[in-house]
Phi, psi and omega in degrees: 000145169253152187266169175199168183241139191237151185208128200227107168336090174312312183102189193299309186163000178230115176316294204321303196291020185273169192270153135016258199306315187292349193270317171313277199298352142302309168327329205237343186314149168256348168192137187252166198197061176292118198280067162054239187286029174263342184255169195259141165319318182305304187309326147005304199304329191266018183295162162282164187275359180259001189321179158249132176213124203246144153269111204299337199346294190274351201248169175280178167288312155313304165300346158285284206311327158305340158273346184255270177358289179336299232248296172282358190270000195222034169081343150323154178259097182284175193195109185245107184244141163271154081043129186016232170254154189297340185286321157326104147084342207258002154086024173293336172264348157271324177336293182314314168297353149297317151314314205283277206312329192263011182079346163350092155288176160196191168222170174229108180254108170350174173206189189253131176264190178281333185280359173243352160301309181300338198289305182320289160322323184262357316243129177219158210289126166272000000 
């Protein structure tokens, strides 16, 4: 079987607002890989009880992509979670790039960022 790595948009910070799809593929991941006090805890909650589940807080940018590489290369569903949506702010493309150079697949699921929650919240027209 092969792994692959999923990076997923937390959205602002209230699990409600997470897609779907990320909720699925937390649910079902074999290692998680969260950017720590940026994510909301709950969502956590919803891991298997058997996930492997790391907080990127302390590791370098080397030390994930060696986790995701590592992990998805022995056939795991690796789960890279951000912050709003990962492409915003979130060191998402050297990560991919990194994936791509080690033959990694991967996917990417949108988030909600904050600046379009707020927008939502107050509410006014972007």
């Amino acid at each position: 079987m092969n792994g692959k790595v999923v990076f997923i948009g937390a959205g602002p910070g209230d699990p409600e607002l997470i897609t779907v799809k990320a909720k699925k593929y937390i649910e079902i991941a074999d290692v998680i890989i969260y950017a720590g006090s940026l994510v909301n805890p709950e969502i956590l909650k919803w891991a298997r009880k058997d996930a492997e589940i790391h907080n990127s807080a302390p590791l370098t940018l080397n030390d994930i992509v060696e986790l995701m590489v590592k992990n998805a290369s022995q056939g795991k569903l690796v789960v890279r979670i951000k912050s709003g949506d990962s492409s915003i702010y979130g060191a998402l493309f050297e990560e991919i790039w990194a994936l791509e150079a080690a033959g990694i697949k991967y996917e990417v699921v949108p988030g909600i960022t904050a600046a379009l929650a707020a927008a939502s919240v107050i509410p006014i027209e972007l």
